[in-house]
C-alpha positions as CSV (number, residue, x, y, z in Angstrom):
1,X,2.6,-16.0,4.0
2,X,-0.4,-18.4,4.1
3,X,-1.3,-20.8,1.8
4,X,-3.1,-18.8,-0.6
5,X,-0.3,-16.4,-1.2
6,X,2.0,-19.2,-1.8
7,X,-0.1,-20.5,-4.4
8,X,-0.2,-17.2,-6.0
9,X,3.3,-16.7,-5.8
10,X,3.7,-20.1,-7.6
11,X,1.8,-18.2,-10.6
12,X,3.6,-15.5,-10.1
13,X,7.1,-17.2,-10.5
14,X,5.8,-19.3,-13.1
15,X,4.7,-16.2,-15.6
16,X,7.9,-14.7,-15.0
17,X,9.9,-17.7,-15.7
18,X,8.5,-18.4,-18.9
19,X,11.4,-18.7,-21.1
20,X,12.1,-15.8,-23.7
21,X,9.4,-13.8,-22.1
22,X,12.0,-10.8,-21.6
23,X,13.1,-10.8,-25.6
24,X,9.3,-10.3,-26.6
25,X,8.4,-7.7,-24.2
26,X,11.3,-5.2,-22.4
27,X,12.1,-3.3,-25.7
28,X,11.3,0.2,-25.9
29,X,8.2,0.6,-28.1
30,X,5.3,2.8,-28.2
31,X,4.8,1.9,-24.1
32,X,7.1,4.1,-22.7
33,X,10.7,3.0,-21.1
34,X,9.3,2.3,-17.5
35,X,7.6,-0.6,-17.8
36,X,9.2,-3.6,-18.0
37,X,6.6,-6.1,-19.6
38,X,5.1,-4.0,-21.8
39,X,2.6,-6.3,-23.6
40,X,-0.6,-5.6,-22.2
41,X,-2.4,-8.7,-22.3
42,X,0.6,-10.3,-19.8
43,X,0.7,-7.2,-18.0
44,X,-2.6,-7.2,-17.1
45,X,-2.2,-10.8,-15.8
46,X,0.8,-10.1,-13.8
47,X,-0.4,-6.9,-12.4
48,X,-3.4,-8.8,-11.1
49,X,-1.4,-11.7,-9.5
50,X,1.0,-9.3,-8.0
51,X,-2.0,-7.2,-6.3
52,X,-3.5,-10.7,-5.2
53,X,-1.1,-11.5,-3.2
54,X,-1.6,-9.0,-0.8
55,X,-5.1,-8.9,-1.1
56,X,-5.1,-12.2,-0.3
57,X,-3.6,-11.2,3.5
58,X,-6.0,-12.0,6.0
59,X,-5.8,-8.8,7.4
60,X,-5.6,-5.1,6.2
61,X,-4.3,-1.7,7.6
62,X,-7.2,0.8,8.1
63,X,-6.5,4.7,8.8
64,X,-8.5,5.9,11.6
65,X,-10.7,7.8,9.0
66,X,-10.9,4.5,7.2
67,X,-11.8,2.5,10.3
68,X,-14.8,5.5,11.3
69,X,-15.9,5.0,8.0
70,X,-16.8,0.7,8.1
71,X,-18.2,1.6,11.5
72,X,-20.5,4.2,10.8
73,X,-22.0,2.2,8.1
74,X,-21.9,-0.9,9.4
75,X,-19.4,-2.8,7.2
76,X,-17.5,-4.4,10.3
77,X,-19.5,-7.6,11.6
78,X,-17.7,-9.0,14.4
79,X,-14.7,-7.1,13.9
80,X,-14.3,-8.7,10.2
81,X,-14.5,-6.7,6.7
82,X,-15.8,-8.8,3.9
83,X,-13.5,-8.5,1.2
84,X,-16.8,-7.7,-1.4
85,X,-18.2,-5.1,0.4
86,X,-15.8,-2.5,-1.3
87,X,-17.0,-0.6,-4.1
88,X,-18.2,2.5,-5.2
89,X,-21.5,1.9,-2.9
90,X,-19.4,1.5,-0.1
91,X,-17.3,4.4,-0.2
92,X,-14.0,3.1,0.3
93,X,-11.3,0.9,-1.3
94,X,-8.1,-1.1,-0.9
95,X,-5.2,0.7,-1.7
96,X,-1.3,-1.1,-2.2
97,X,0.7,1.2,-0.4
98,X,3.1,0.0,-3.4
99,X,1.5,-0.2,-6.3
100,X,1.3,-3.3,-8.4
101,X,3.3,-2.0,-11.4
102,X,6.0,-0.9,-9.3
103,X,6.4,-4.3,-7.7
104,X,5.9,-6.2,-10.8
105,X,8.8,-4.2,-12.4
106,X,10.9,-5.2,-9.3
107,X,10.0,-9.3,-9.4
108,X,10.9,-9.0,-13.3
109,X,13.8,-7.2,-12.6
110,X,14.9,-10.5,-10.0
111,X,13.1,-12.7,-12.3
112,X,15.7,-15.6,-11.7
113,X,15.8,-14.9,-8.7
114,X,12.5,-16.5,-6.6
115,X,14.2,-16.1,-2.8
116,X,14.3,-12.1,-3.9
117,X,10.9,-12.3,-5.7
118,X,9.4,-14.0,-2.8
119,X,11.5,-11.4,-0.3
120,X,10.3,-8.9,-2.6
121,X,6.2,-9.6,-2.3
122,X,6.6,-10.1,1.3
123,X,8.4,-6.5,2.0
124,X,5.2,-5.0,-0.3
125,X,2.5,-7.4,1.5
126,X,0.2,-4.2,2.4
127,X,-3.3,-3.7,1.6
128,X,-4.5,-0.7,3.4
129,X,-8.4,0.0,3.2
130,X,-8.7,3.8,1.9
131,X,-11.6,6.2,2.1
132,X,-12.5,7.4,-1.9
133,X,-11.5,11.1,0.0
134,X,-8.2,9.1,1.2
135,X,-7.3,7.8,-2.1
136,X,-8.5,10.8,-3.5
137,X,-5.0,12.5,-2.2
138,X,-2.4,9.7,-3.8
139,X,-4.1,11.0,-7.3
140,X,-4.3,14.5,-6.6
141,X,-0.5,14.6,-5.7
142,X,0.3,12.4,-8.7
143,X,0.7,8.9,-6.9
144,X,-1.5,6.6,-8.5
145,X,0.8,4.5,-10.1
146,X,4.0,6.1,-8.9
147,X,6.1,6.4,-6.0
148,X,8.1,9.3,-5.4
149,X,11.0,10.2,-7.2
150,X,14.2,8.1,-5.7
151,X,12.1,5.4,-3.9
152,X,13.6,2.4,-3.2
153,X,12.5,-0.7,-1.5
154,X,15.8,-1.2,0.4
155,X,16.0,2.7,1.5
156,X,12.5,3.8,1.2
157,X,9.1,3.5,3.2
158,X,6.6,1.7,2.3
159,X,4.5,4.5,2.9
160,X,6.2,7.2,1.5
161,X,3.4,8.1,-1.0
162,X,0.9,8.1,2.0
163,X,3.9,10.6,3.9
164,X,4.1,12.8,0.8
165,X,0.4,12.9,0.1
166,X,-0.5,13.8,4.1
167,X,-2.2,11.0,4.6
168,X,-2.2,9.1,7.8
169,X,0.6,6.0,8.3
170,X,-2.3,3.3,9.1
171,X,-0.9,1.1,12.3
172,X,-4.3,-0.3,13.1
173,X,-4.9,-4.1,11.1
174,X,-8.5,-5.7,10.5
175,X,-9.7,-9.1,9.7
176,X,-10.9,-9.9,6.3
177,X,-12.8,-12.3,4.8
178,X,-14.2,-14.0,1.5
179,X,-13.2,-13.8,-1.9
180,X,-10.6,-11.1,-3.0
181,X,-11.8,-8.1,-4.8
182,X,-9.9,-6.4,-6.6
């Protein structure tokens, strides 16, 4: 973990430790019964902190598509992926191989807890740099926001939706560098 993720995990413990935060927002209500903070506005905050932290990695998987992809048009300089270039000009993105939700819904599970929250972000800390045809596949086979049915972290792989979606298991890192786009 380097520095920046620690700080982020800092913000990350410290939204989830507010106290009383659990009697405003793990009701059922009009959300549904799978989320666990259900407000939208924390959510939203959450979500984002949860997907910084792996973003903020300094280096990401690539699938060999992936990688043919930055090289063909140039993204890698030196070897090194700035963080910005993704987009939909670029024709790729960065893909959690578990998604944010998922892993927020685990930390506020182990909310008092910060040795399992932290064990928890570093089992997840995967950013994998995705083709749009790539990504394409998670969505078509319903894997967006999901992982398949049965998933755990302790029993599962990390890149089980990548396995059911036939995708390629990325084993290949890259450098990155700049600010984190998310």
């Amino acid at each position: 973990m380097n520095e920046l993720q620690e700080a982020v995990f800092d913000v990350v413990a410290s939204i989830l430790s507010i106290e009383n935060l659990h009697k405003h927002f793990d009701k059922e209500g009009p959300w549904g019964d799978t989320l666990k903070i259900k407000h939208a506005t924390i959510r939203y905050g959450l979500l984002n902190y949860v997907a910084k932290f792996s973003l903020a990695n300094e280096t990401y998987f690539v699938t060999k598509k992936s990688k043919q992809h930055l090289i063909k048009n140039d993204f890698l300089k030196d070897g090194i992926l700035k963080r910005g270039d993704k987009g939909k000009h670029s024709g790729f993105t960065y893909e959690h191989p578990v998604p944010s939700n998922i892993i927020a819904n685990m930390l506020y599970e182990n909310r008092h807890d910060q040795k399992t929250m932290r064990n928890i972000l570093l089992k997840t800390n995967y950013v994998t740099v995705l083709t749009y045809e790539e990504n394409d596949m998670l969505r078509i086979n319903g894997f967006t926001k999901n992982m398949p049915k049965g998933w755990t972290l302790a029993h599962g792989h990390i890149f089980e939706r990548y396995i059911q979606s036939n995708l390629e298991i990325p084993e290949e890192r890259i450098k990155v560098a700049g600010a984190i786009a998310r």
